[in-house]
C-alpha positions as a Markdown table, in Angstrom:
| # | Residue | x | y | z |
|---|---|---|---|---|
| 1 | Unk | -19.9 | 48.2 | 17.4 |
| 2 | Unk | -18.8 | 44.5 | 17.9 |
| 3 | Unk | -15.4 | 43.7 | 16.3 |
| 4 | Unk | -12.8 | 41.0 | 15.9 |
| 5 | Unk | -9.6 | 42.5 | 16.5 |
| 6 | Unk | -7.1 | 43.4 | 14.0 |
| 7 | Unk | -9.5 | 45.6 | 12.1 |
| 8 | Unk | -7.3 | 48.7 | 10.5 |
| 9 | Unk | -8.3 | 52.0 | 10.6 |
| 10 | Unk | -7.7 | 52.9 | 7.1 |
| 11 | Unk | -8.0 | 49.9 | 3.6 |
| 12 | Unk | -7.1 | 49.8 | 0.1 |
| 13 | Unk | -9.5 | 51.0 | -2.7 |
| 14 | Unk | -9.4 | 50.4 | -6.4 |
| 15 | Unk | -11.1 | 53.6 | -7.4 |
| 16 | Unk | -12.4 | 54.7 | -10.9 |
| 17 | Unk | -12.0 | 58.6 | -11.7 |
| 18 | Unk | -12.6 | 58.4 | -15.4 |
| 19 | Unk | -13.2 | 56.3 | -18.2 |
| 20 | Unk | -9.4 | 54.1 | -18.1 |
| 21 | Unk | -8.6 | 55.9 | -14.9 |
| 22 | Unk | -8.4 | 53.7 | -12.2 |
| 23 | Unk | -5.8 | 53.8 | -9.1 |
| 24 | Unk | -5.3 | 52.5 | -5.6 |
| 25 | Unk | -6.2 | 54.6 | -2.7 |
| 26 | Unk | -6.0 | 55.0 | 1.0 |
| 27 | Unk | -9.7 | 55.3 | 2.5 |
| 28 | Unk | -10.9 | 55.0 | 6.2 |
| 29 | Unk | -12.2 | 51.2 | 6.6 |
| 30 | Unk | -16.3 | 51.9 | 6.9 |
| 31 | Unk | -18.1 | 51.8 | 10.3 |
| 32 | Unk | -21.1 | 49.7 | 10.3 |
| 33 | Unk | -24.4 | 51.0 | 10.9 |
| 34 | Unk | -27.3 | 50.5 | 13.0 |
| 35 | Unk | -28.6 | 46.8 | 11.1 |
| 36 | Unk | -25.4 | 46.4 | 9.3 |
| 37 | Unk | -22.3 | 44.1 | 9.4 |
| 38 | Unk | -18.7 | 45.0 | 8.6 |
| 39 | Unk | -17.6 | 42.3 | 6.0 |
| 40 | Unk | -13.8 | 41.8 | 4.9 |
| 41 | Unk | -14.0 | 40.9 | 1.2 |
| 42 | Unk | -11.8 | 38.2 | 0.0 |
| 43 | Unk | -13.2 | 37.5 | -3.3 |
| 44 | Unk | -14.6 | 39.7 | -6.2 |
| 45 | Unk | -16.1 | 38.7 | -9.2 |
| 46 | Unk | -15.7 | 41.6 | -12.5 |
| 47 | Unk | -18.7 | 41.9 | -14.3 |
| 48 | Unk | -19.3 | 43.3 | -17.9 |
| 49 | Unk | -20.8 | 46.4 | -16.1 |
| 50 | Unk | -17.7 | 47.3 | -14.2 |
| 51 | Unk | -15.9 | 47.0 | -17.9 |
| 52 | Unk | -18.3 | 49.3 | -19.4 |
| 53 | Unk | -17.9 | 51.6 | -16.4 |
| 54 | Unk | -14.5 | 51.3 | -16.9 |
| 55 | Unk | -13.9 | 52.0 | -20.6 |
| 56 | Unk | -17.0 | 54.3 | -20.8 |
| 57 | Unk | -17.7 | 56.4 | -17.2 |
| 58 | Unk | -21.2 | 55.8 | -17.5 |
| 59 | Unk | -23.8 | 52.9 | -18.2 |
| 60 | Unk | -27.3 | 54.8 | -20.0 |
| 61 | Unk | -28.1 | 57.4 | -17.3 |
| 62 | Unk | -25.9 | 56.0 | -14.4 |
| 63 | Unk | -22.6 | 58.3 | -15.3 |
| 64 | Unk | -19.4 | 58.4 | -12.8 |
| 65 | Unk | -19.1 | 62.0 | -12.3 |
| 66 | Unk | -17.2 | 61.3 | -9.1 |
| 67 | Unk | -14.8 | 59.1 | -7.8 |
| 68 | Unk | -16.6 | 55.1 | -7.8 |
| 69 | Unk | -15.0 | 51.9 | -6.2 |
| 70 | Unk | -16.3 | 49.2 | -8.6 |
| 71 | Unk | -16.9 | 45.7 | -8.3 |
| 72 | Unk | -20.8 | 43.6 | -6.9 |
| 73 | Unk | -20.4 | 40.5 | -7.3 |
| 74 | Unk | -18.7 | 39.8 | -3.5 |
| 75 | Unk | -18.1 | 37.7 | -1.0 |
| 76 | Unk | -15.6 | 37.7 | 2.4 |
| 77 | Unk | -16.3 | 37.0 | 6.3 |
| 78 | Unk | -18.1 | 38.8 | 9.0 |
| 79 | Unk | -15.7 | 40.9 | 11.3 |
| 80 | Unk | -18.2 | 43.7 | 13.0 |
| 81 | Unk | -21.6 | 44.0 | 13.7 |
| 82 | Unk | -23.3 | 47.3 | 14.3 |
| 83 | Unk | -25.8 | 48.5 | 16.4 |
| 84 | Unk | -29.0 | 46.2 | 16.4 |
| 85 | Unk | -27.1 | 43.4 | 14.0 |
| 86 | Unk | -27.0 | 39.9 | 14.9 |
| 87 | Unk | -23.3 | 39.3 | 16.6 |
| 88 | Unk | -23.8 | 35.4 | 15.7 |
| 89 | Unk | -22.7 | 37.0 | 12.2 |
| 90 | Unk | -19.2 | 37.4 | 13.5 |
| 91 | Unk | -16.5 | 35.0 | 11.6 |
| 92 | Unk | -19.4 | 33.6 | 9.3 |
| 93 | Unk | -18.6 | 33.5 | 5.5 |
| 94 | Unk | -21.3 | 35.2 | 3.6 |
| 95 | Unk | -22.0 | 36.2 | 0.2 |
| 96 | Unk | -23.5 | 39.5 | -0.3 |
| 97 | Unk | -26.7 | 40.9 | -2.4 |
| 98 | Unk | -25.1 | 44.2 | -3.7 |
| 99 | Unk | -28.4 | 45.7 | -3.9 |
| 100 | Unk | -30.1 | 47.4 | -0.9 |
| 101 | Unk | -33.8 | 49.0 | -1.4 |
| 102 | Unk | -35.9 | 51.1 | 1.0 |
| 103 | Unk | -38.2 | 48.3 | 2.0 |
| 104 | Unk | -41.6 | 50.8 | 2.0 |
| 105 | Unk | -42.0 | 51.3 | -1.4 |
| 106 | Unk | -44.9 | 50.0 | -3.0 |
| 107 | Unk | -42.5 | 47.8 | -5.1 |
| 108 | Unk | -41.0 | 46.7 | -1.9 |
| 109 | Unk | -43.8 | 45.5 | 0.2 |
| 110 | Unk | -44.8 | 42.9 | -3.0 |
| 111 | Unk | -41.8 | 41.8 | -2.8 |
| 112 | Unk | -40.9 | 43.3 | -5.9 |
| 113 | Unk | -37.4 | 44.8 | -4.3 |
| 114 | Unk | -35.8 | 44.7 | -7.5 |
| 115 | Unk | -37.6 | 47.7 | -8.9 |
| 116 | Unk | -37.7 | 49.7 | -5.9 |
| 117 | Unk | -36.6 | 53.6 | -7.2 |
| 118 | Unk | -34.8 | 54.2 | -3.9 |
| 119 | Unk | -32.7 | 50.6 | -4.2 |
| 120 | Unk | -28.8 | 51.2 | -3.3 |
| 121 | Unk | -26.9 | 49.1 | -5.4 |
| 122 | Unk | -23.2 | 48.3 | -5.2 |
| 123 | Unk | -20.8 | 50.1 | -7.8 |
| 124 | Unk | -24.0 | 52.1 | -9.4 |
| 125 | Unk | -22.9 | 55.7 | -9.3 |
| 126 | Unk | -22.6 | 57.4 | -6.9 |
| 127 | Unk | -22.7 | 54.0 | -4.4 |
| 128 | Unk | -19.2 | 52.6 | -4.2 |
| 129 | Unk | -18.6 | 49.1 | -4.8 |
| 130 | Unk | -16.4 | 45.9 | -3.1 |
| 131 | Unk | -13.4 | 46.8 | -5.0 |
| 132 | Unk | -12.0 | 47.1 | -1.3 |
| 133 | Unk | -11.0 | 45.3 | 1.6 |
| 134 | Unk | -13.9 | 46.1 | 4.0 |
| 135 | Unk | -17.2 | 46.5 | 2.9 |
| 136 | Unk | -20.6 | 47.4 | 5.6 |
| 137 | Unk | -23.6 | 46.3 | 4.5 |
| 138 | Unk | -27.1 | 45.6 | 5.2 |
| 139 | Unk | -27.1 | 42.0 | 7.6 |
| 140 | Unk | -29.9 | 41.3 | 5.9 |
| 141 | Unk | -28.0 | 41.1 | 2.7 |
| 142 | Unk | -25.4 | 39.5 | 4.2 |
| 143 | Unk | -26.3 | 35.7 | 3.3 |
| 144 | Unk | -24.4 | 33.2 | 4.6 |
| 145 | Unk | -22.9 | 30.3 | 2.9 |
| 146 | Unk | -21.9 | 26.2 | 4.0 |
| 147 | Unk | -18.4 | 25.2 | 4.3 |
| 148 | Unk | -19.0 | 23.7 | 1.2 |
| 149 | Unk | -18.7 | 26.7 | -1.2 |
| 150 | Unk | -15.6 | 27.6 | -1.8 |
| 151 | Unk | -14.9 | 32.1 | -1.3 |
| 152 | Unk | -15.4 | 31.9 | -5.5 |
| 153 | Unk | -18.5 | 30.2 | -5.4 |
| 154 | Unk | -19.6 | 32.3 | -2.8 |
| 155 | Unk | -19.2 | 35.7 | -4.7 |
| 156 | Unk | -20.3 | 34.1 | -8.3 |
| 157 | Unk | -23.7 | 33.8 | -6.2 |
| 158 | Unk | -24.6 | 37.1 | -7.8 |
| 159 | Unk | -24.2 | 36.7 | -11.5 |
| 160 | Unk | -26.0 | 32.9 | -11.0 |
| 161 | Unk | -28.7 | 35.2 | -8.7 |
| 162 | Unk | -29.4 | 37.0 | -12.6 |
| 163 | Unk | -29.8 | 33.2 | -13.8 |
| 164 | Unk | -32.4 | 32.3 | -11.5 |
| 165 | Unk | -33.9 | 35.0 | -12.2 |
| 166 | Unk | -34.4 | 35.0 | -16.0 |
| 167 | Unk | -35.4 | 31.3 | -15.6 |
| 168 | Unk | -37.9 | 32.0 | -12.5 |
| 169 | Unk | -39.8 | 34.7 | -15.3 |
| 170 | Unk | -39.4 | 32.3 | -17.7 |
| 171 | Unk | -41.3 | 29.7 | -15.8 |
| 172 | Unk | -38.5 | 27.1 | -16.5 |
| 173 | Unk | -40.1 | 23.7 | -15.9 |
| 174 | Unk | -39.4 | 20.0 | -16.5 |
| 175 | Unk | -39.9 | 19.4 | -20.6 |
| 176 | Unk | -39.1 | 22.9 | -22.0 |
| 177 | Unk | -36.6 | 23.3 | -25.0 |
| 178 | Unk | -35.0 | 26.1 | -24.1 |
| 179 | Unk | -32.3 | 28.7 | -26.0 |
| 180 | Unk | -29.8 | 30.9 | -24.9 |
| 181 | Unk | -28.0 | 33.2 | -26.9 |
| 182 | Unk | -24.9 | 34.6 | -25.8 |
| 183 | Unk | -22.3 | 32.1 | -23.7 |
| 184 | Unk | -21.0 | 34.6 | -21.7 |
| 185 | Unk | -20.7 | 34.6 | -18.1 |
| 186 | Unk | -24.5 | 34.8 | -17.8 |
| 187 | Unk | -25.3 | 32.6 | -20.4 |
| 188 | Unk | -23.1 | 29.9 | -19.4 |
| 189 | Unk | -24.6 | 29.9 | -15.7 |
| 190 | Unk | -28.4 | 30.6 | -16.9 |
| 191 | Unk | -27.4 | 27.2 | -19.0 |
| 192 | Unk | -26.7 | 25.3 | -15.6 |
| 193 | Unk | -29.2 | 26.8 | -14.3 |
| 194 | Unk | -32.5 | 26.0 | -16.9 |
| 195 | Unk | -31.1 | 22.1 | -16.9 |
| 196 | Unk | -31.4 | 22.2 | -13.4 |
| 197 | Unk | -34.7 | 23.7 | -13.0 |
| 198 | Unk | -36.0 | 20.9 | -15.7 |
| 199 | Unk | -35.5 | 21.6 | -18.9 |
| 200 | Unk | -35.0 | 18.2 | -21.6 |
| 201 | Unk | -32.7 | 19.9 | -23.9 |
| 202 | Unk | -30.7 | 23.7 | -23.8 |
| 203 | Unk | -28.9 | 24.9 | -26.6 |
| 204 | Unk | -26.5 | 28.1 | -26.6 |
| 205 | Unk | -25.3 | 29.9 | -29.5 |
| 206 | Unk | -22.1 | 32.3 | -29.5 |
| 207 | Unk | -19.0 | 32.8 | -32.0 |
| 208 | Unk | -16.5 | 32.1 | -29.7 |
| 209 | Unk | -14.8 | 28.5 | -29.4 |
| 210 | Unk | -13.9 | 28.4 | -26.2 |
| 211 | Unk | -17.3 | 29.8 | -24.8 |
| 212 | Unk | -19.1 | 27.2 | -27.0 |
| 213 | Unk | -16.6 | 24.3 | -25.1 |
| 214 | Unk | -17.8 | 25.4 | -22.1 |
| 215 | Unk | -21.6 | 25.3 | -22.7 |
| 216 | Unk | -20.8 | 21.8 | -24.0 |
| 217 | Unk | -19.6 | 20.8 | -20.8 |
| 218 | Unk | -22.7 | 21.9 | -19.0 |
| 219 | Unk | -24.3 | 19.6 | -20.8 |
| 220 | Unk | -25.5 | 21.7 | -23.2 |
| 221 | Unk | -25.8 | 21.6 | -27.0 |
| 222 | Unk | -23.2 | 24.8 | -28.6 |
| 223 | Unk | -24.6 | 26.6 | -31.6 |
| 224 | Unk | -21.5 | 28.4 | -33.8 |
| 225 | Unk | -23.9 | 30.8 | -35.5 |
| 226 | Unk | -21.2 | 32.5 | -37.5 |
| 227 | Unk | -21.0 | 28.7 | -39.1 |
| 228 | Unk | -24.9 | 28.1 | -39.2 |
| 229 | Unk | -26.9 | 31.1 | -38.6 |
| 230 | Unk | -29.7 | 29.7 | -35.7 |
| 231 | Unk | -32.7 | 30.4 | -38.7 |
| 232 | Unk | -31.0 | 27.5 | -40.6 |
| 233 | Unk | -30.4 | 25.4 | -36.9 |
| 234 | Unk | -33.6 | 23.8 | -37.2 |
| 235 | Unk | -34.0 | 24.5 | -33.0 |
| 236 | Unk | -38.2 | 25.4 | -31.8 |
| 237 | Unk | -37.4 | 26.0 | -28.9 |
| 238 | Unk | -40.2 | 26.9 | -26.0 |
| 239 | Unk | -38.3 | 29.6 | -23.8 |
| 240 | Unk | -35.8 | 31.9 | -25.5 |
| 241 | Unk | -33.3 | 33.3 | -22.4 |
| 242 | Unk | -31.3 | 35.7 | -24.7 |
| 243 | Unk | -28.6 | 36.8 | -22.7 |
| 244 | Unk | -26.0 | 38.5 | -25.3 |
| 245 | Unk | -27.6 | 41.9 | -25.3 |
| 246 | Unk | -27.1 | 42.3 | -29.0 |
| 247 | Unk | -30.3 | 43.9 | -31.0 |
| 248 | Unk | -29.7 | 42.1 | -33.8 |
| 249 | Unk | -29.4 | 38.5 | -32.3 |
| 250 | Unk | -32.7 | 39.1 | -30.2 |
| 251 | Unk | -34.9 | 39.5 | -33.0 |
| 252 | Unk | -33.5 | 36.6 | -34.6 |
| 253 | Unk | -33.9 | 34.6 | -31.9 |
| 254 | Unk | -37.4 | 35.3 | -31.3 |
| 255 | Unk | -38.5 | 34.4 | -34.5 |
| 256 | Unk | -37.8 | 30.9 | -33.7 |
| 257 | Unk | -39.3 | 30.6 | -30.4 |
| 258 | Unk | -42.2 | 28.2 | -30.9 |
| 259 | Unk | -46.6 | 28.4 | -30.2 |
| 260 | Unk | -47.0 | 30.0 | -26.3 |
| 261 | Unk | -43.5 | 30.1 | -26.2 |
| 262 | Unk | -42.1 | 32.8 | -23.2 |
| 263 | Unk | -38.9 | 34.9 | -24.3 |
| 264 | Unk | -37.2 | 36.5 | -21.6 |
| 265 | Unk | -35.1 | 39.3 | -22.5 |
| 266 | Unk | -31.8 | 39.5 | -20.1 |
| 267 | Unk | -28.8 | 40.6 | -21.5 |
| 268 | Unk | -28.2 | 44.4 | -21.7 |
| 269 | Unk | -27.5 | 46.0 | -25.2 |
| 270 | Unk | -28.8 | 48.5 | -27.3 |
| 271 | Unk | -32.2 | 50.4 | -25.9 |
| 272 | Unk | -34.0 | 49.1 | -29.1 |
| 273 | Unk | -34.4 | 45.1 | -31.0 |
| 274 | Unk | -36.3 | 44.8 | -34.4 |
| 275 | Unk | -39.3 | 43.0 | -32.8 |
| 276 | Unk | -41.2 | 40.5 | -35.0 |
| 277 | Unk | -44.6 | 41.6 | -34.0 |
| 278 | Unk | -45.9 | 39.0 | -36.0 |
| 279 | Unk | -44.2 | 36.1 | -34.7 |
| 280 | Unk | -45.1 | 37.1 | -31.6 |
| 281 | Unk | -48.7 | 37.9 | -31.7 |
| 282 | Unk | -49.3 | 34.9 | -33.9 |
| 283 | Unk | -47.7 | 32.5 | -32.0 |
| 284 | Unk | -49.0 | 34.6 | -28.8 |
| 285 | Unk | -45.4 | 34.8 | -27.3 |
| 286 | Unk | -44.9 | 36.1 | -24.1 |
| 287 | Unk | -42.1 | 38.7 | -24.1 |
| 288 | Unk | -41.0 | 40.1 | -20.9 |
| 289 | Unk | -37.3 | 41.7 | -19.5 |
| 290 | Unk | -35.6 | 41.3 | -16.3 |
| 291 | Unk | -33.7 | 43.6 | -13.8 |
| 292 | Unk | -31.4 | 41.9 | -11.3 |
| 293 | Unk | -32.8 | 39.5 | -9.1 |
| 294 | Unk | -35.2 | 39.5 | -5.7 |
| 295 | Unk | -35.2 | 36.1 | -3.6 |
| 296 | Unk | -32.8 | 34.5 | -5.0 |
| 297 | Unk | -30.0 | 33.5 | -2.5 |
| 298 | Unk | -31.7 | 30.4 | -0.8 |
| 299 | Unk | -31.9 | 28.9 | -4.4 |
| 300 | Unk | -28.5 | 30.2 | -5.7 |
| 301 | Unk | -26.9 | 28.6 | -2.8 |
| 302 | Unk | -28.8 | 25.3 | -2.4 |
| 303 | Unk | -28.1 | 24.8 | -6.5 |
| 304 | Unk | -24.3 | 25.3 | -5.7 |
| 305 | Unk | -24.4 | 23.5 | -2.7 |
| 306 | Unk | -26.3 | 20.2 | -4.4 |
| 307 | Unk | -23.3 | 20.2 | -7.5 |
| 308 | Unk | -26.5 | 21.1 | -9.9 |
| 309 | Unk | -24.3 | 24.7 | -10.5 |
| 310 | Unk | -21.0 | 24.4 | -10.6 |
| 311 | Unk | -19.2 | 27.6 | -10.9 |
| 312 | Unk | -15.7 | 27.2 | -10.5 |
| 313 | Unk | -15.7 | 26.8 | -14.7 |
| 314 | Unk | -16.4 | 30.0 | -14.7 |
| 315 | Unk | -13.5 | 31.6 | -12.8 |
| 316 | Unk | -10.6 | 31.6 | -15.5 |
| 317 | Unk | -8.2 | 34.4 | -14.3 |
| 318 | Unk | -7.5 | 35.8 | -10.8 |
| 319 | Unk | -5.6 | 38.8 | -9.5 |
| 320 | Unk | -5.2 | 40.9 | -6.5 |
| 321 | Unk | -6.5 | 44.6 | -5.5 |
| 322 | Unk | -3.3 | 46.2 | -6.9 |
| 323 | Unk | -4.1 | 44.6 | -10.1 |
| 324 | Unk | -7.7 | 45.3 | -10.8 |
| 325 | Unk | -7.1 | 47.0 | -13.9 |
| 326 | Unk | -5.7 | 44.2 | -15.1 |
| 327 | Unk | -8.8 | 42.0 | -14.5 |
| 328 | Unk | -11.1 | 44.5 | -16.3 |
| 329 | Unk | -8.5 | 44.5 | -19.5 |
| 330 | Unk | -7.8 | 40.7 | -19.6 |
| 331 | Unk | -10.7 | 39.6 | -21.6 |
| 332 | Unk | -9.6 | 42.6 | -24.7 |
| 333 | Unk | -6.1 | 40.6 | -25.2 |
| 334 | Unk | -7.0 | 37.1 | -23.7 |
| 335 | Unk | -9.5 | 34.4 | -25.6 |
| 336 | Unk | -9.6 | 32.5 | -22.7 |
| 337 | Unk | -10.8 | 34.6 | -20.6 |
| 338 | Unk | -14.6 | 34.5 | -18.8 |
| 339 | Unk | -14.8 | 35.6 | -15.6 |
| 340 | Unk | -11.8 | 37.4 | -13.7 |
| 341 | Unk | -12.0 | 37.2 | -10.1 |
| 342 | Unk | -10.5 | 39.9 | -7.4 |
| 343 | Unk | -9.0 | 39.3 | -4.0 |
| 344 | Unk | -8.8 | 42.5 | -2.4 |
| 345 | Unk | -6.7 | 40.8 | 0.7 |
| 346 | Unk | -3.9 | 39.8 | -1.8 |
């Protein structure tokens, strides 16, 4: 192994042991592998999965049944290469892709890495997650980032990865109307991200105030549908991106989706939505979901990098490793909050 010095043997670990059970531990700081690089993380974004992991101990059929550092959405600087890994990586800032596949599959030689059935991804029982101080993974999903992005930025790369996504499957182009329901984290990104991949006009709904503020100042146009419900909005849009997860809001919004329209289901709710069949077939809609992201990086960053995507708005708490429950609990007491960040060196 190639290492900076300074590296300790042993790092902190926010660990989950049961739904509302998390604690600090002691583990042994990981040794990189044969391809991999040894990255100390100074920035963590929290995502609504760690949450649910947090206040449930499982997500569908992915159930913590032993102990699970949380936390994917990372970013730090290279301090160790393994065996075979590039050692120009060493004291580069890089953001990581929390999801490693075999790379064989028949899902993986498409391209199509985001469905392979082998794929390791970060905090997904039983793969621990960057709730830490040291994290080895994969060089190959180690992507590095200008001096221009800030540590944040360079973490929030994964939840604007999902964006890219949804509005890649989406075919997001120049002249599309598009609607996104749901101004969470996701939503308020994937709006940044359909204006700059073209779109003339974006509108997001939500109930919340401040969330609707912040779509505003993405240039976006805020729907409060607990004021005017989005049937009465008057809004045709031609891609629905409905990122709130909530049954009930997805069949609403599809209804209004207009001739050819594409609807691209991304947010993560209930297993079922009331689908108007005949909206859809009349109209010839095409419906299609999305998991994660493949490919996305090179855009993420470059969008970032331009000032199209701006992140930072996102980031509206911040607490260190010691704190982490904290972070997962803020948004349950605090109105304010979006996106609470981590820094496990802190």
């Amino acid at each position: 192994m190639t290492a900076t010095s300074g590296i300790p043997a042993t790092m902190r670990a926010a660990v989950l042991h049961g739904p509302g059970q998390l604690s600090l531990a002691e583990r042994p700081v990981p040794e990189p592998g044969p391809g991999e690089v040894l990255v100390r993380v100074e920035a963590v974004g929290t995502c609504g999965s760690d949450v649910h992991y947090y206040r449930h101990g499982r997500i569908g059929d992915f159930v913590v049944r032993e102990p699970l550092v949380l936390g994917h959405e990372a970013a730090g600087t290279v301090v160790a290469c393994g065996p075979g890994a590039d050692t120009r990586r060493m004291g580069r800032r890089v953001s990581i892709e929390p999801g490693t596949p075999c790379g064989r599959c028949g899902e993986c030689r498409p391209g199509r890495y985001n469905l392979c059935p082998e794929m390791r991804f970060l905090a997904t029982p039983p793969v621990d997650g960057a709730f830490c101080e040291y994290l080895a993974v994969h060089q190959d999903f180690a992507h590095e980032v200008p001096d221009c992005l800030t540590i944040e930025d360079a973490a929030l790369l994964e939840p604007l990865s999902v964006a890219v996504w949804a509005c890649r499957k989406a075919r997001v182009a120049p002249g599309d109307r598009v609607l996104i329901t749901g101004a969470g984290p996701i939503g308020l990104v994937t709006a940044q991200t359909a204006r700059a991949f073209g779109a003339r006009e974006v509108m997001v709904t939500d109930v919340l105030p401040r969330r609707l503020a912040l779509a505003c100042a993405t240039g976006a146009t805020a729907l409060d549908v607990s004021a005017t419900p989005l049937r009465e909005a008057g809004y045709t849009p031609t891609v629905l991106l409905e990122c709130s997860g909530v049954p009930a809001v997805s069949g609403e919004a599809i209804r209004t989706v207009g001739r050819a329209g594409r609807v691209v289901l991304v947010g993560m709710g209930g297993d079922e939505i009331p689908l108007p069949l005949s909206r859809v077939q009349s109209h010839e809609l095409e419906l299609t979901g999305t998991f994660r992201y493949a490919h996305t990086w090179p855009t993420a960053t470059a969008l970032v990098a331009s000032g199209a995507v701006r992140l930072d708005s996102l980031v509206s708490h911040g607490y260190g490793l010691a704190e982490a429950e904290s972070a997962l609990t803020v948004a349950t007491h605090d109105a304010s909050a979006v996106k609470a960040v981590i820094y496990p060196q802190r």
